[in-house]
Each structure stands twice: as C-alpha cells, then as structure tokens.
N, C-alpha and C positions, 0 to 999 in steps of 0.2 A: 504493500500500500504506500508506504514511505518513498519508492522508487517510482513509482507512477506518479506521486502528488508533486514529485519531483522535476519527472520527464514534464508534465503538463505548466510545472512553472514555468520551464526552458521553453517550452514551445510557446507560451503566450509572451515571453520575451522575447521571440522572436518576431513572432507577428505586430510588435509595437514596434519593431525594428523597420518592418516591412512597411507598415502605413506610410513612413512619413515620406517615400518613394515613390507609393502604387498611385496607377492610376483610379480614379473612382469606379470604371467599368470593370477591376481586377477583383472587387470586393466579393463575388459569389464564388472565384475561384480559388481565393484564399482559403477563405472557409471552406472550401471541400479540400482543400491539400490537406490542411492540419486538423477536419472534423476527427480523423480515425485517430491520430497524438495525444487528442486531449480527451478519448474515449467515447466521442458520440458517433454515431450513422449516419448525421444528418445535420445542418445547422443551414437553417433560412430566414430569410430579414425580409419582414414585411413594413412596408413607411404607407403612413396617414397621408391621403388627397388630402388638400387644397382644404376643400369641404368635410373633410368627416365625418366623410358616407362609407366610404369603402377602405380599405387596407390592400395597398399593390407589392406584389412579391419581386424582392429586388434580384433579379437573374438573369442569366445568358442565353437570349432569345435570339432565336434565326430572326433573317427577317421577316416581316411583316407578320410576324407573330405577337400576342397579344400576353402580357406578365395575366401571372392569374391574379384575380381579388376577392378578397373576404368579405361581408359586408359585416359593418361595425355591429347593427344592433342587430345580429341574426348569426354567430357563427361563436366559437370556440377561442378562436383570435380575438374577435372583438371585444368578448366577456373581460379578456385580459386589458384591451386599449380601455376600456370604458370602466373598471375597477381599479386599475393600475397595480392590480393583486397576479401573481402566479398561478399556475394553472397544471396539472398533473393530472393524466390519466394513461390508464393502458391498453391499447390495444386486442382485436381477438391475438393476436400474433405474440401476443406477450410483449413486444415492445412498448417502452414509456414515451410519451413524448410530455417535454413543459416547456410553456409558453411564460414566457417574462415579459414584462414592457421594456419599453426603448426611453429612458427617460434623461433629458438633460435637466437634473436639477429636478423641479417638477414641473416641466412641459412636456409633456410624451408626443414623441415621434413618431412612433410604431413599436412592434412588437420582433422578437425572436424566437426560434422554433428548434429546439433541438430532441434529437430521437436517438436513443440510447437502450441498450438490454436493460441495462440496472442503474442503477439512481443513487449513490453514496456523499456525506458529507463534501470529501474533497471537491468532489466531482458536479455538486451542487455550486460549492465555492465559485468554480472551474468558471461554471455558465456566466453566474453575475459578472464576471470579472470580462468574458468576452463578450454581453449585451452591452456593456459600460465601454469596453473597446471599440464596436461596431458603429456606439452612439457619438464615440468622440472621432471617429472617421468619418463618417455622415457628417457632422459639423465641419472637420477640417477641409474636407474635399468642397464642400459646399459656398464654401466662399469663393471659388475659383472654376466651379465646374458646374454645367446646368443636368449634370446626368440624371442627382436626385430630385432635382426642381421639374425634371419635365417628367419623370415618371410618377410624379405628385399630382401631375396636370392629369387629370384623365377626361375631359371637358377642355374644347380649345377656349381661351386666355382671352379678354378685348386688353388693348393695350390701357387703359386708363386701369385698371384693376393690376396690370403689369407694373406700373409705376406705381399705385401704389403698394403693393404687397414686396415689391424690391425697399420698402423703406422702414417699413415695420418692422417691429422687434420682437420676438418669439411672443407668442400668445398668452403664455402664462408664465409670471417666473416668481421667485421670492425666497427668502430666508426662514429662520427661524423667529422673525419678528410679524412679516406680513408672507401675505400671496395676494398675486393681482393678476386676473386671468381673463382674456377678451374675444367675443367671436364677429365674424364678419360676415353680411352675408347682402345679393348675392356672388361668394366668393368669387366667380369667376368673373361677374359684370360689372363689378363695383365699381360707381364714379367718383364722388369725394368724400366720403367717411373714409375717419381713419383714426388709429389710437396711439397712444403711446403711454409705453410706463419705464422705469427708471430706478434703481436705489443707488443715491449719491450721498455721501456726509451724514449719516443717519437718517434721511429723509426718504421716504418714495415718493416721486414726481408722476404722478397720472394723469393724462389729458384724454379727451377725448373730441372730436372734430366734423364738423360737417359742414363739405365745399358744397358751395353753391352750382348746381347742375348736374348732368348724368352724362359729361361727354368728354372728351380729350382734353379740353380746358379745366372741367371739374379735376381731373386727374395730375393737371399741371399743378393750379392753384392747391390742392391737396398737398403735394411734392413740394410746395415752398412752404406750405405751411409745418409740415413733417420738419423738414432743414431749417427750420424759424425757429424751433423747439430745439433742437438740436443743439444749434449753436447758443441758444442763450445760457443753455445748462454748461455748456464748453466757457464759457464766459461767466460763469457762478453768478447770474444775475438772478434775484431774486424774485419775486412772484408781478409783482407791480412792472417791473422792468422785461419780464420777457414777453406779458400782454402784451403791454406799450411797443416793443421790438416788433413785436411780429403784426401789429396795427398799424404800422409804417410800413415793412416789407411789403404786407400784403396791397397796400396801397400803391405803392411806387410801381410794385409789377404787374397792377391789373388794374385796366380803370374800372372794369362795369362786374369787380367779380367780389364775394363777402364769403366769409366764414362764420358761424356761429360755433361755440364750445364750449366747455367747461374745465379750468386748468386745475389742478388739485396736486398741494405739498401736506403730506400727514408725517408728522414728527415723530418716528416710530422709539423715540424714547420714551414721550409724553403721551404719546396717542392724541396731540392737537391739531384740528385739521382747519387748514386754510386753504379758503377757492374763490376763484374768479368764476363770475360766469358772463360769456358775452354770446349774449341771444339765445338760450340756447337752453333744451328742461331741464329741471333742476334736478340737483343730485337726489336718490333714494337713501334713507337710513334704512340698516333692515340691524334688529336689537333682538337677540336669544332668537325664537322661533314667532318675530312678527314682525314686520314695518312698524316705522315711526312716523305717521300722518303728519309731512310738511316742515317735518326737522330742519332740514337743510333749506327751506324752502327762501327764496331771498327774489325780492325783483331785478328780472333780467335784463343787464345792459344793452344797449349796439351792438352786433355780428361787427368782426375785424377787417379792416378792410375796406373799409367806407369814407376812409380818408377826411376831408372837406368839407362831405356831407352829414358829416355830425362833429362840428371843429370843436366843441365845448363839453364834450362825453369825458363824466367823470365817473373813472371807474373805481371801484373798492374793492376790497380783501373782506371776505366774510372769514368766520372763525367757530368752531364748536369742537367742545372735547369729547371724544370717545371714549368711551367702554373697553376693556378687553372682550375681543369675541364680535364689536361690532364690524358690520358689510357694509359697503357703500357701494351705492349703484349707480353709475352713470351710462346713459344709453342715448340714443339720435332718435329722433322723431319716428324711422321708419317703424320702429318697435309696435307702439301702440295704433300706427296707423295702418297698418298692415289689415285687410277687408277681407271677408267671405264671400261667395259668391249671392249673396242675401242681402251684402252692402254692410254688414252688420262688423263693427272693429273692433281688433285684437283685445283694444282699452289697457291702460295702466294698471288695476286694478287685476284685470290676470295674467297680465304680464308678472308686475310684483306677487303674488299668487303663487304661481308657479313656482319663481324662484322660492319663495318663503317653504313652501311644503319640497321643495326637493332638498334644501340645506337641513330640513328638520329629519329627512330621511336618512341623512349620513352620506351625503352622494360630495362627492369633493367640486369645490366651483366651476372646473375644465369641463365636467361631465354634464354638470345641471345647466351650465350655459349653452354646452352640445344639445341636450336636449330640446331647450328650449326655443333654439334657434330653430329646430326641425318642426318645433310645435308648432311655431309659428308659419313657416311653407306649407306644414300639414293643412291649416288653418284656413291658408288664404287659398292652397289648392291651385297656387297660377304662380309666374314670376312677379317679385318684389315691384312695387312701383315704385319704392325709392328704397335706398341702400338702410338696411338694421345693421346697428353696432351696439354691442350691449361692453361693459369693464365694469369686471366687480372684486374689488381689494378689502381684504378684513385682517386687521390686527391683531396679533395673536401674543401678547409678548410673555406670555406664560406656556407657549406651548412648546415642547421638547423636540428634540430635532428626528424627526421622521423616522420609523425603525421599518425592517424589513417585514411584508406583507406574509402571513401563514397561508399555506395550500388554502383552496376552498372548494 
C-alpha cells in the first residue's frame, strides 16, 4: 500500500510537471496515460455550458463529432454539479465509479468521473488531488486558449453577450467571511446586464448593472462600464469617487446611452454595508429564513451617464448594519418582469419567495440562483424580453472554512 501511495505521488508530480507545457486539447490524453498509475480505469472531465443546463465531456473527438452531455437537473453528474457533494456507486460489473465536482474555491466548473475496481483511502486522497489538478489547468489554459470557452458554448454566442461575458468574473466566489454568487440570463443573448464582485482590503465590492439596450452598443457601453469598475478599485477610490468616475466615463463615451445600478462595499469585518444606487431597484435584505420589507429601500438616483442632462445630481452613500447570516439581493428589472403567456409577471414577491424557501432548504446560493433562473424561463415559456441578472452575497463571519462533503 505504502509503494503505491507512493508510485501515485510520483505520478501526480509529474502531471503538474506536464501542465504547465501541454497544450489544452492534451488534457483527455493525459488523463488516460497516467489513469492506470494512479489506479483508476477511467478519469473524465465534464465543464458546465455557459447556461447551466447541460454538462459537456471534455474529449478527443473526430470531426464533426459531437462531446457527449449530461443534463444538470436529470443525470448522476448533475446531482454532483448541483450539491457540490460526491457521488459513489457501483456498477452490475462490480466497478465503482465517483463523481466529484470541479471547484475553484466555491465556483464549480464541472465535474470529474473516475472508475476504479476498489475504492481505498489513499486512493480517494488520489482523486481530490487530480479534480483540484484538472480545475487548476482549466483555469491556467483558459486564459490563453478558447478550447474550454467554446466547448462551454453549446448555443452559438451574439457578440454583445461575447463582450460581455469576456469581462466578468467567475460567478461565484468568496472566503471564509462572505460568498457572493451571480447568474445571467439570456446567457447566450445578453445585451447590457452585467455584475461584478471583488474582495479587496477586507471589503467585498458588489455591483450590479444594466446598459441601456439589447444590441452591440448595449454590449459596448456594458464593457466601459465593467472597465469603469475596474479601474477605480485599481485606483482604491472609494465608493463616492468611483460612481462619480464612471458618470463621467460613461458620458464622455456615449452621448445618447445610460446605465442604471447599484454599487455595494460591505465591510466584512463589521458587516457594515454601504451602497449607491443610481436608477436602478433596490437592494433585497433576506434575514434567517424571511425578507426584510424595504430595509435597504432608499430613493433612487439618475442612471450614469447622463452627463449634462442632470448637471446638479446629488448622489449619497446609504449605510445599514448586518446581521451575521444576513443575504443581500441585488437583481435588474428583467427579474420581476419576466411574463407568462396570460400577461401575468414573474413579481418581486416570488421572485424573493423563491429564493427565501430555497436558502431555508439548505440549497447553497450557486444552486438556488440556478434554479431560479430556470424558474423563471420555465415561467415565461419564451425568450427573455430583457436581460435577468440576479447577485446574492451573505456574511458569514462565524462560519468555518468549508470541510469535505460525505458520500450521499
């Protein structure tokens, strides 16, 4: 056992040897040179579309051959993306196979699949250790190569959603202090919604954004607005100063185009939270297992952008202390405006709803917002008529740092 646990060290030292070389299309070949070394049959790496519908298997396809897909809420695989829990069963064959997610930090990327006769401590060790590998080569390759971007795409891309989904920052990320998790939809049409979160200095910086339009410009004016955020946090300017920054930018670059948002810095030592809001609904509190009616609620400034046409806009810092355990909810119009074929809309009311009974269920935020977002397609039964963006970050500073998930 000791010479195997051995051989299997060697070997994943070498495969971290090998990453920083290979090209991204070598990644399913690796894995089957050194599956038998490290004792499995089998090792396959499935990555989350764009959307969140389906799971596509990352492999060596002739052409015009099609990777296979899972679907997330109906498959074996998906159980594991949508719990972020492990997964073990066995075969009539007597072979095991377990499914692990693919997690950077707590954004899950997809999942990994290995098939083995027998299943031992070391050898458990073994897997975490190469989905943790697999995930940090998917990130490395990923900045320089669109292999895993276009087998995410399973639906062709309009360019305005291209620009901005190249600007965005992983979906969900966070510490041992907060988590701040966002979804977008429709992902592949998307004209100017867009989000952004951040931990700088002890603070998490959340914004959230909606360009005016549905079309190449919406996607431009999105893009300056994304790089407006950017660089003010690059520049440590404060909350007043990077509104103000980017109510100029947006001006200078666009005569006839406005952004509405809501900017939010929460003090994750204090849990004190401070936001602008310009044009744009107002933040949700959600407190233990209910919404706070109108907590956050504040009258909303000018959309950014307007330059001239509102030369005397005086904006403010609004302020409220948190709770440990409280959410904050910030979402774009299309949320509650979202229609049934009856005419009849989505409304705040089960929107907020929703999410209330899915956190009360134990469902982690990446999941209930997946959900949610599906409920709402389900809902309206047709494409979005304007772009949903929902970010929901909750303060946790009592909570311990994530421990490994038991079979289920």
């Amino acid at each position: 056992m000791a010479a195997d646990a051995d051989s299997g060290e060697a070997i994943l030292g070498r495969m971290l040897q090998e990453m920083h070389r290979m090209a991204p299309d070598d990644l399913p070949a690796m894995l089957r040179r050194h599956a038998a070394g490290l004792g499995f049959r089998e090792i396959t790496v499935y990555l989350a579309d764009v959307q969140q519908r389906v799971l596509v298997e990352l492999a060596d396809l002739e052409p015009g051959e099609r990777p296979r897909r899972l679907p997330i809420d109906d498959s074996l695989a998906g159980w594991t993306y949508r719990t972020v829990s492990p997964r073990l069963l066995r075969n009539d064959g007597g072979q095991l196979s377990l499914w692990l997610p693919l997690l950077d930090g707590v954004e899950r990327m997809g999942v990994i699949a290995f098939e083995a006769a027998s299943l031992d401590a070391p050898r458990l060790d073994r897997c975490y250790s190469v989905a943790s590998l697999v995930t940090l080569i998917v990130l490395d390759k990923s900045a320089y190569s669109d292999t895993f971007g276009r087998l995410q795409r399973v639906t062709p891309m309009r360019l305005p959603a291209e620009m901005v989904w190249a600007l965005l920052p992983p979906r969900t990320m966070g510490s041992d202090l907060v988590t701040s998790s966002a979804v977008l939809e429709p992902a592949y049409n998307l004209g100017g919604d867009s989000f952004d979160h951040s931990l700088m200095g002890g603070f998490l910086h959340a914004a959230i954004l909606d360009a005016m339009g549905h079309d190449l410009a919406a996607g431009l004016t999105a893009a300056v607005a994304m790089a407006g955020l950017r660089h003010a946090r690059h520049s440590d300017a404060d909350l007043p100063e990077l509104v103000s920054g980017l109510d100029t930018a947006l001006a200078d670059a666009f005569a006839d185009r406005h952004v509405t948002g809501v900017f939010t810095q929460l003090d994750l030592t204090t849990g004190r939270l401070a936001w602008m809001n310009a044009g744009h609904p107002p933040p949700l509190l959600l407190r233990r297992r209910d919404s706070v009616p109108r907590a956050l609620e504040r009258e909303a400034e000018p959309p950014l952008g307007l330059g001239e046409g509102v030369p005397d806009t005086r904006r403010r810092v609004h302020e409220a202390q948190l709770e440990p355990g409280d959410r904050v909810l910030l979402y774009t119009d299309g949320i509650p405006d979202a229609r049934n074929a009856a005419g009849e809309s989505f409304g705040e009311e089960r929107f907020t709803d929703f999410v209330v009974r899915a956190i009360a269920a134990g469902e982690p935020a990446p999941e209930a917002l997946r959900r949610l977002i599906n409920a709402i397609l389900d809902f309206q039964q047709a494409p979005l008529n304007d772009d949903a963006t929902i970010l929901l970050f909750e303060w946790h500073p009592f909570r311990g740092t994530a421990t490994r998930h038991v079979f289920a």
